[in-house]
N, CA, C and O of each residue as an XYZ file, in Angstrom:
356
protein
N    -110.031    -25.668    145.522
C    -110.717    -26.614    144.648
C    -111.491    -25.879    143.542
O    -111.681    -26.422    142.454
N    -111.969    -24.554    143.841
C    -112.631    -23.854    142.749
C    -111.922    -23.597    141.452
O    -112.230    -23.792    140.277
N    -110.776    -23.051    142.105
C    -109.664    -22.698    141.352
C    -109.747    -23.533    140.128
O    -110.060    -23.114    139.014
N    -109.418    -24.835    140.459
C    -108.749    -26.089    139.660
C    -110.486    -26.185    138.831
O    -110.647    -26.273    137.614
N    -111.570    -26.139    139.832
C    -113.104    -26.530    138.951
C    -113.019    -25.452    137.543
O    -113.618    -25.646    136.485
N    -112.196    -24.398    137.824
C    -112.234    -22.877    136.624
C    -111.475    -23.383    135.321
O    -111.697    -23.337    134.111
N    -110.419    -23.917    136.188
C    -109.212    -24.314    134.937
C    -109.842    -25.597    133.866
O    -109.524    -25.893    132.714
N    -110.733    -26.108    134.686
C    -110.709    -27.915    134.101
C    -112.140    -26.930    133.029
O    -112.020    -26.912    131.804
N    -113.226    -26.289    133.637
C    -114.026    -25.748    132.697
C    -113.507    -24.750    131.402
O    -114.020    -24.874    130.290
N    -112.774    -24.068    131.589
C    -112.046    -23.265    130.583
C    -111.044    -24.198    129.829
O    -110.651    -23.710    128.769
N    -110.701    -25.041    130.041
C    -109.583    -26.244    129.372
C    -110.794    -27.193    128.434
O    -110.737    -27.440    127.229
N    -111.509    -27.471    129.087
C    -112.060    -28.465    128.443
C    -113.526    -27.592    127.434
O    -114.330    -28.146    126.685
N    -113.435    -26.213    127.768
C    -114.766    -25.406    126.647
C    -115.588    -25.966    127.467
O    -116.164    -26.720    126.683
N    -116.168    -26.189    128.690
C    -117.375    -26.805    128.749
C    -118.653    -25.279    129.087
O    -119.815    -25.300    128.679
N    -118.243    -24.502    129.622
C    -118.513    -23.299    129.643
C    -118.026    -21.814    129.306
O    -116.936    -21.317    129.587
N    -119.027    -21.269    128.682
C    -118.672    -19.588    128.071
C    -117.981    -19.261    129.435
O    -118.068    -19.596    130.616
N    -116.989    -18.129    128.355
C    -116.045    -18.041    129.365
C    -116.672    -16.477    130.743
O    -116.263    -16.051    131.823
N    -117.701    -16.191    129.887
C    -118.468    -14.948    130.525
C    -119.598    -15.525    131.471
O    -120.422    -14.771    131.990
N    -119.603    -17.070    131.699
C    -120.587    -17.621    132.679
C    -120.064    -18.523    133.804
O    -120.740    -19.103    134.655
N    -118.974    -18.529    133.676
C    -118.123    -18.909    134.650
C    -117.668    -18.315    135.745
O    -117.203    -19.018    136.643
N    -117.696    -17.495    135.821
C    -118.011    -17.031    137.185
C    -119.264    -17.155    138.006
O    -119.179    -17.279    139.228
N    -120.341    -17.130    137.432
C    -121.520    -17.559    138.099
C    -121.639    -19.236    138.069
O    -122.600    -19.805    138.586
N    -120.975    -19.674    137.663
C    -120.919    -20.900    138.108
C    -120.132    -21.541    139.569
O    -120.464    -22.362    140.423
N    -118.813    -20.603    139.308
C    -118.232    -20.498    140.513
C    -118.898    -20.020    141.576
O    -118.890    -20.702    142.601
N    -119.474    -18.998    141.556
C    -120.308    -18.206    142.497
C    -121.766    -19.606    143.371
O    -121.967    -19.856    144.559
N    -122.456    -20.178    142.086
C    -123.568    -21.070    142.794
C    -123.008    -22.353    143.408
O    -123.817    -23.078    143.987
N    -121.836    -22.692    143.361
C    -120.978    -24.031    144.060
C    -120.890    -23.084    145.389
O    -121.567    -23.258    146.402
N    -119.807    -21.924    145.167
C    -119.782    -21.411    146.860
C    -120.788    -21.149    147.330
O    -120.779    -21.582    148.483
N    -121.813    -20.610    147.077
C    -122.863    -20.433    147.972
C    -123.622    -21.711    148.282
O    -124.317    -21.778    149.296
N    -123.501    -22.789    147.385
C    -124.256    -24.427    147.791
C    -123.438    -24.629    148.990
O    -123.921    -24.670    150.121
N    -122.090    -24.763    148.702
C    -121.137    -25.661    149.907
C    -121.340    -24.355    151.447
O    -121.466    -24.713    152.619
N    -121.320    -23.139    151.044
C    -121.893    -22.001    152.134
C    -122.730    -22.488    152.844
O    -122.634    -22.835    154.021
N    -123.955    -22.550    151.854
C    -125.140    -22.766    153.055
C    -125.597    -24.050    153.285
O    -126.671    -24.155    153.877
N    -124.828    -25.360    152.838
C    -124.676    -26.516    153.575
C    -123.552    -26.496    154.528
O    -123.549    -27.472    155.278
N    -122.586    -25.640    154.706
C    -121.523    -26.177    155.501
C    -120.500    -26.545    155.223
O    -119.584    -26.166    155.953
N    -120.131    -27.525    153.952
C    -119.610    -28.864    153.875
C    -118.617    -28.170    153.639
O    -118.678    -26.948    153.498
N    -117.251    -29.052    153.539
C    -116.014    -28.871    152.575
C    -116.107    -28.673    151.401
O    -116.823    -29.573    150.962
N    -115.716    -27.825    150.376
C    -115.730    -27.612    148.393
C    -115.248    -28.882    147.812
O    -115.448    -29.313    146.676
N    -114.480    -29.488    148.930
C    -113.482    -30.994    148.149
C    -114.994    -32.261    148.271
O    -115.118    -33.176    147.457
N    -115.701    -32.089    149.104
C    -116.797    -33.147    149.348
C    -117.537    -32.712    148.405
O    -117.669    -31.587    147.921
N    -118.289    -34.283    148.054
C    -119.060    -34.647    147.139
C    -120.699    -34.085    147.729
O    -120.543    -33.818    148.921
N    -121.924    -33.867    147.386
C    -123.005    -33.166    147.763
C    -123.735    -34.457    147.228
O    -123.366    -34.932    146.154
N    -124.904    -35.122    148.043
C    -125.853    -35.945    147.324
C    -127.399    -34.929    146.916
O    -127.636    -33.723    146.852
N    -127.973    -35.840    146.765
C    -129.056    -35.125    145.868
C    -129.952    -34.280    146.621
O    -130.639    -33.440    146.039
N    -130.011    -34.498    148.329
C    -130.885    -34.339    148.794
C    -130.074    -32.901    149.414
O    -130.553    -31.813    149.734
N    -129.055    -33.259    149.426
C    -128.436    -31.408    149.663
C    -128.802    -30.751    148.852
O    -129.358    -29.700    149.171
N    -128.627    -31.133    147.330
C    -128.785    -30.269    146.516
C    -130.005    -29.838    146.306
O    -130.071    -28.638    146.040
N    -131.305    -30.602    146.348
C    -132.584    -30.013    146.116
C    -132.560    -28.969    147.375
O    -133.078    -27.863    147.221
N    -131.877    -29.371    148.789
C    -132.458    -28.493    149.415
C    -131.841    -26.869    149.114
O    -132.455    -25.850    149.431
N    -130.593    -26.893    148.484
C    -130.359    -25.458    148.261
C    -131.332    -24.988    147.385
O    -132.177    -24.114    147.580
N    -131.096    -25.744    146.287
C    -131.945    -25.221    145.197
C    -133.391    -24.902    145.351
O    -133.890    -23.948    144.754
N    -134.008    -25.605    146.064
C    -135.157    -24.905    146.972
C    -134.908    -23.584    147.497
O    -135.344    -22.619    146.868
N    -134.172    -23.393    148.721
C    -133.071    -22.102    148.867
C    -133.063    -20.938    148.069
O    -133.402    -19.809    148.422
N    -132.698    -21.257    147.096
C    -132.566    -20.321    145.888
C    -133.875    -19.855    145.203
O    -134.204    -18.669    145.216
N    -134.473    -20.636    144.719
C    -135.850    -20.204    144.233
C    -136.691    -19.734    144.851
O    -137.870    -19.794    144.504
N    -136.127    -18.935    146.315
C    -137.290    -18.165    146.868
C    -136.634    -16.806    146.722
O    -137.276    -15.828    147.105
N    -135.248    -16.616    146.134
C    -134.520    -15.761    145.617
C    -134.263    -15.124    144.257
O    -134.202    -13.953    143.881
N    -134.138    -16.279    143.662
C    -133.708    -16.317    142.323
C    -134.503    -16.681    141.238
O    -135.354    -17.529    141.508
N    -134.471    -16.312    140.171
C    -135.080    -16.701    138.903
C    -134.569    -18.132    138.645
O    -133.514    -18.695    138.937
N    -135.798    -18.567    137.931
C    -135.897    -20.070    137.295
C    -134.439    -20.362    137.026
O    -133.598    -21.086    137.560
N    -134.452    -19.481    135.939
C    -133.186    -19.569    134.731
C    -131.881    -19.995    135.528
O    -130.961    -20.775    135.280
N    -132.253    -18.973    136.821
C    -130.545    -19.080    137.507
C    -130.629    -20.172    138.166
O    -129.502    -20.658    138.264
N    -131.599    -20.952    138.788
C    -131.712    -22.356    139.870
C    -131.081    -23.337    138.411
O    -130.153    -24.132    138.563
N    -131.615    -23.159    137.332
C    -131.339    -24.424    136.672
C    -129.723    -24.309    136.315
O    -128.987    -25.271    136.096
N    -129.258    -22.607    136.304
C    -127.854    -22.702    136.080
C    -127.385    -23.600    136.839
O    -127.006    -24.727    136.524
N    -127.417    -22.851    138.384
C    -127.173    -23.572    139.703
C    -127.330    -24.849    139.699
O    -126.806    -25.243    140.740
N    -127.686    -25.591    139.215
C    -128.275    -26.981    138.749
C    -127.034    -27.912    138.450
O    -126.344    -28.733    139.055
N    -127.127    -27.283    137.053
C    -125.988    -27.591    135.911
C    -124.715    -27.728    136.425
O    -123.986    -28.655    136.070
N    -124.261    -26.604    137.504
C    -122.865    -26.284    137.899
C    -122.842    -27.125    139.111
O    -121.944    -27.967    139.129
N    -123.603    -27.084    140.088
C    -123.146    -28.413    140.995
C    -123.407    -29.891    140.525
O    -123.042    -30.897    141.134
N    -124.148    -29.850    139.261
C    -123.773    -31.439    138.772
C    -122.709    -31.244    138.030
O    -122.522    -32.425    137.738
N    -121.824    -30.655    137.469
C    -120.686    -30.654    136.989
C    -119.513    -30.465    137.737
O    -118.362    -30.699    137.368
N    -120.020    -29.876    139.178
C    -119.001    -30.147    140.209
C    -119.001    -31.411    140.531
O    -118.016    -32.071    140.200
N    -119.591    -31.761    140.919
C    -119.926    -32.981    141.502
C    -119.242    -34.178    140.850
O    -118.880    -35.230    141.378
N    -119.117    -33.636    139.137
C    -118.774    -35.106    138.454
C    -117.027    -34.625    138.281
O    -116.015    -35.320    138.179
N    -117.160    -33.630    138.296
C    -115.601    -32.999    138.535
C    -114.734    -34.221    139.935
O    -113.948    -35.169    139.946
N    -115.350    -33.574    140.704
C    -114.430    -33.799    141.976
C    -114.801    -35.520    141.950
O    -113.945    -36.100    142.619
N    -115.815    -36.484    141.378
C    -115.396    -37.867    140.977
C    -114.395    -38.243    140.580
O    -113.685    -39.106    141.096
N    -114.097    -37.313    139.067
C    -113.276    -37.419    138.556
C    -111.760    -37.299    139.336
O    -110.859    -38.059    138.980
N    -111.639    -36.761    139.920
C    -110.425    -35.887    140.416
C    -110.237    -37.132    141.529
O    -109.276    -37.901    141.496
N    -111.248    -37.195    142.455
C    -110.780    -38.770    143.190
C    -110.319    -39.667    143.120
O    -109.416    -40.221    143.748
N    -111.560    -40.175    141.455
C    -110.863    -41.159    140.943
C    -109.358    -41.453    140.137
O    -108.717    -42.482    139.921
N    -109.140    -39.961    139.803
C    -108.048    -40.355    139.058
C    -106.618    -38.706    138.911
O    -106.735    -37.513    139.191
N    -105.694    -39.357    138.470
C    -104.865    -38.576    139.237
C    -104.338    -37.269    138.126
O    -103.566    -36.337    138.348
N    -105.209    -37.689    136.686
C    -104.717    -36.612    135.399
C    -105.086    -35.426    136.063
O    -104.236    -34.537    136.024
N    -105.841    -35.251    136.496
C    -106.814    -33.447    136.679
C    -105.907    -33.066    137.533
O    -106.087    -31.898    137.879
N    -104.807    -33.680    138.123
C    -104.468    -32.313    139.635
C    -103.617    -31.301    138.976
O    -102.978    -30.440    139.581
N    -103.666    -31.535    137.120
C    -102.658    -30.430    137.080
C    -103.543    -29.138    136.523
O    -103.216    -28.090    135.965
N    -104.949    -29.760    136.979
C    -105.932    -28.232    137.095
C    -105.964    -27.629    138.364
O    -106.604    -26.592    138.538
């Protein structure tokens, strides 16, 4: 599922192509240290709790990356549920 999250961000410009990997990087470590499947959707209360998580680690700058990239996962894999254009990311 990352895979396809890389292609749909580099296809669509939504991210430099030199920050994409750390975007990839803060989804695996969210779905890591919740557990869950990469294909499942995360509600809000997972997400504050990583991001809590993180900020006893990480700089501001990077929690809000981390931020950004699981709400763009998140609206990704909506997308991808809802509809059947994206599977050829």
């Amino acid at each position: 599922m990352l895979e396809s999250f890389r292609k749909y961000l580099i296809s669509q410009k939504l991210v430099a192509d030199k920050y994409i990997a750390f975007y990839l990087k803060w989804i695996s470590m969210c779905y890591n240290y919740l557990d869950i499947d990469e294909k499942d959707m995360i509600n809000n209360t997972q997400k504050q709790e990583f991001l809590k998580h993180l900020s006893s680690t990480y700089e501001d700058w990077q929690v809000k990356q981390a931020d950004t990239a699981l709400r763009m996962y998140n609206y990704f894999i909506s997308r991808k549920k809802g509809s059947h254009k994206l599977e050829s990311f």
